[in-house]
N, C-alpha and C positions, 0 to 999 in steps of 0.2 A: 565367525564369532567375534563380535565385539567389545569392550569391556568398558572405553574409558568414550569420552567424548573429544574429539579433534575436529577442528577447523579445517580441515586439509580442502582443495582444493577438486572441484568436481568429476576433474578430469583426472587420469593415470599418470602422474609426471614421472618418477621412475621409482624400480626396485630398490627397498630398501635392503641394507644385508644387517644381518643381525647372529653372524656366526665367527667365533674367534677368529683371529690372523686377517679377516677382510676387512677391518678397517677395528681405528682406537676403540675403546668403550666410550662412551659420551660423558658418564658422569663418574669417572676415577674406578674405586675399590669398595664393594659393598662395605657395610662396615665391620670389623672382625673376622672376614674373609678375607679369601686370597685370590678368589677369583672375580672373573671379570665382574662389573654392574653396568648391565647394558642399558638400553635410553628408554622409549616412549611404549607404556603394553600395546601390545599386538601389533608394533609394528616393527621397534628394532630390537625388540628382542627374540628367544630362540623359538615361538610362534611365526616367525618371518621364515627361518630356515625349516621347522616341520613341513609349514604350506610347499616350500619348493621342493621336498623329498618324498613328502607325503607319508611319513614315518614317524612316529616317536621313538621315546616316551616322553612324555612333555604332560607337566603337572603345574596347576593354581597350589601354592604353597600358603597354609593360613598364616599371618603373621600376627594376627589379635585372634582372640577370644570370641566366637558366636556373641554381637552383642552387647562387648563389649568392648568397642575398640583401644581404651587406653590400657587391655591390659597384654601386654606383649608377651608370644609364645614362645623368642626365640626360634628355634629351628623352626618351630611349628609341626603339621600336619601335613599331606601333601591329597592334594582331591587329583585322581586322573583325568588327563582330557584324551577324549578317545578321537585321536588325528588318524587313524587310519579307516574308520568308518566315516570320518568325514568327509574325507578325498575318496572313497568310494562311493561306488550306482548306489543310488537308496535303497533300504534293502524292506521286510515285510511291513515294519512298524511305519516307515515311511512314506509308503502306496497307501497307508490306510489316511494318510494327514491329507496327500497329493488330492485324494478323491473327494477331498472335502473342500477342497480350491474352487471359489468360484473369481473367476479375474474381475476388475486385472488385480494381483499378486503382488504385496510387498512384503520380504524376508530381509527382515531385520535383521542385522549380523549374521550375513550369510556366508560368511566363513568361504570353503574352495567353491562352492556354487554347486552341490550337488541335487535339491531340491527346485533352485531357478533354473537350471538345464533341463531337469525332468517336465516340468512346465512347460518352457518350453518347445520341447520335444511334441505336449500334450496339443502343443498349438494355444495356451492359454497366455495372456500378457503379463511377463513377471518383468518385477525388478529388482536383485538385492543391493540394497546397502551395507559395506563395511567400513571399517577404518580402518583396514590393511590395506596396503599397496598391493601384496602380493595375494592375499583373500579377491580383491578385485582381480587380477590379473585370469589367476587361476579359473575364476568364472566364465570370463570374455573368453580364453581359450574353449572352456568346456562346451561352448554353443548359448550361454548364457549375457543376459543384460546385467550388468551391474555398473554402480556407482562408489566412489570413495566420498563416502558423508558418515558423518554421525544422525543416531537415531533424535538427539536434539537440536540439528543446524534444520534451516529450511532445506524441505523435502519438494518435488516437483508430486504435483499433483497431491496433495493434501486436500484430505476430507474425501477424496473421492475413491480411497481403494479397497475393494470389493470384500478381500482376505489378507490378512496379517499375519506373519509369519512368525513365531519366536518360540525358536527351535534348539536343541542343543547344549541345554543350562543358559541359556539367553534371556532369561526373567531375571539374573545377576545382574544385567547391564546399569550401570550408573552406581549400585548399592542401596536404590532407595526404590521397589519395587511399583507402587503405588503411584508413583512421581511416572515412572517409566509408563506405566500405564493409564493413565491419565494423557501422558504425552500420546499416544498410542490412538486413543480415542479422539483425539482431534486431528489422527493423521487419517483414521479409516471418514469409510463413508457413513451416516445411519443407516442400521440397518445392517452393517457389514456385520463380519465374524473374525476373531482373532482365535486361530488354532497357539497353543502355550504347551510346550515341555514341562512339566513339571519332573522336581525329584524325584526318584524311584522313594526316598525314605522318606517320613512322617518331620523336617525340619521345617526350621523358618529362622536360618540365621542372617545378621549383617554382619560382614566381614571385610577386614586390608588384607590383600592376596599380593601373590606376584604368580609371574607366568618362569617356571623354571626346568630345566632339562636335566636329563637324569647325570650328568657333569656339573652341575648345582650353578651349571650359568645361567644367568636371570634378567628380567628388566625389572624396572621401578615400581614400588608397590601403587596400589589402588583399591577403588572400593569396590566390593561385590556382595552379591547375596545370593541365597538358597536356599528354595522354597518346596516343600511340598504340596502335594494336590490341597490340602486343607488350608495350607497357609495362602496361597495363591488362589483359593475362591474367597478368601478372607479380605485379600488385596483387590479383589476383583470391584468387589460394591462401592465403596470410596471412588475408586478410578472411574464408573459409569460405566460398569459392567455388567451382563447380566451373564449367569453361568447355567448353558444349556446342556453339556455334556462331557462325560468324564469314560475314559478308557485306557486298558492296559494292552499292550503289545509290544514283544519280545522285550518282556521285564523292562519296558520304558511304559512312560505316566503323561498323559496326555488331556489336555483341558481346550473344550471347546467354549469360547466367550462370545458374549451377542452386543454390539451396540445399538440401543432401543431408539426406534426412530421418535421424536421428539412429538411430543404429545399434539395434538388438533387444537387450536384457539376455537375457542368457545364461546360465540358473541353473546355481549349482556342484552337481557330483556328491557323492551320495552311500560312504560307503569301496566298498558293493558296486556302482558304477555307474550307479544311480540317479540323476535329477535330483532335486535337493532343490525342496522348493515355496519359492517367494521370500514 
């Protein structure tokens, strides 16, 4: 799972750590707190340490309002992220996405890599991209290809990938849904298909979060959103979507999208009728 956009570099250069006592916080004292404020989401913060234990509990904290970002919730809300299903086999709801892969396979913010291992396990060509250090690492172990890129740096192989992956509450990525996917749509092939997570609930918020653990240690806020199946066929048409199928399994919400292969040029006639040659 990705959340923010990073430049980082293609390759795995090292682990970052993101859990007290192994090294300072980067940016001081949240404010009004007492505990640490750790650095960059998803990567030094305590998302760094879930991936290497593969435990939580580990929660997106809202710090604005659905919506409306200037208006601050203090403590705020806390949305769970489910890191122990993450770092586990994919289980029913998953095989049913797996089966709808036609390669080759990009999983955007692929989090510990459980979906590009099962791939390719299937013998199908996956690749995930994250912006964790340790989201890549954990994949490379699992039997999986992955990459540390954001879903807005240059991608290898653009335009040409078969199935799109965004999985996980990963239609959050960036804060601006439509932007996301829109980017999305110049990554696939025409023709392709993007499998999409939707909310289990009926929202469509834009949110400032932070990634924080259940000791209220945190990194730096960022922007996210949440979408429901409604809200996200909503976002689908703008982006250059076409929404062919919609299903429920194990109380998760799942959206099949189509990118339409680009219409046939139509050569102009002739004054007798004739098509002209183009």
């Amino acid at each position: 799972m990705s959340g923010v956009r990073d430049g980082a570099e293609p390759v795995l250069a090292r682990r970052t750590t993101g859990g007290a006592g192994r090294r300072p916080p980067t940016a001081g004292m949240a404010p009004g707190r007492d505990r640490p404020f750790f650095g960059r989401p998803w990567i030094d913060d305590p998302y760094a340490r879930a991936l290497r234990t593969g435990r939580g509990p580990l929660y997106l904290r809202r710090l604005t309002s659905p919506n409306h970002p200037g208006d601050t919730l203090g403590e705020g809300d806390l949305l769970p992220l489910d890191v122990e299903r993450w770092c586990a086999a994919p289980d029913a709801a998953d095989a049913r996405v797996l089966d709808r892969c036609t390669g080759p396979v990009l999983d955007v913010g692929c989090g510990p890599g459980r979906l590009v291992a099962a791939l390719a396990a299937r013998g199908v060509r996956t690749l995930g991209i994250d912006v964790s250090p340790d989201a890549v690492a954990r994949t490379r172990r699992g039997g999986g290809s992955a990459l540390r890129r954001s879903v807005f740096d240059r991608l290898p192989g653009e335009g040409r990938w078969g199935t799109v992956l965004l999985m996980d509450g990963n239609v959050g990525i960036g804060g601006d849904p439509v932007a996301l996917l829109a980017r999305l749509r110049a990554v696939a092939a025409p023709g392709s298909r993007l499998l999409a997570e939707a909310s289990p609930h009926d929202v469509d918020e834009r949110l400032t979060v932070r990634v924080e653990d259940a000791h209220g240690r945190h990194g730096r806020p960022f922007s996210w959103a949440r979408l429901g199946a409604t809200a996200l066929c909503r976002a689908a048409g703008p982006a250059g979507w076409t929404v062919t199928g919609r299903w429920t399994a194990e109380d998760r919400t799942f959206l099949e999208l189509r990118r339409p292969h680009p219409e046939p040029r139509t050569a102009p006639r002739t004054a007798d009728g004739r098509r002209a040659l183009l």
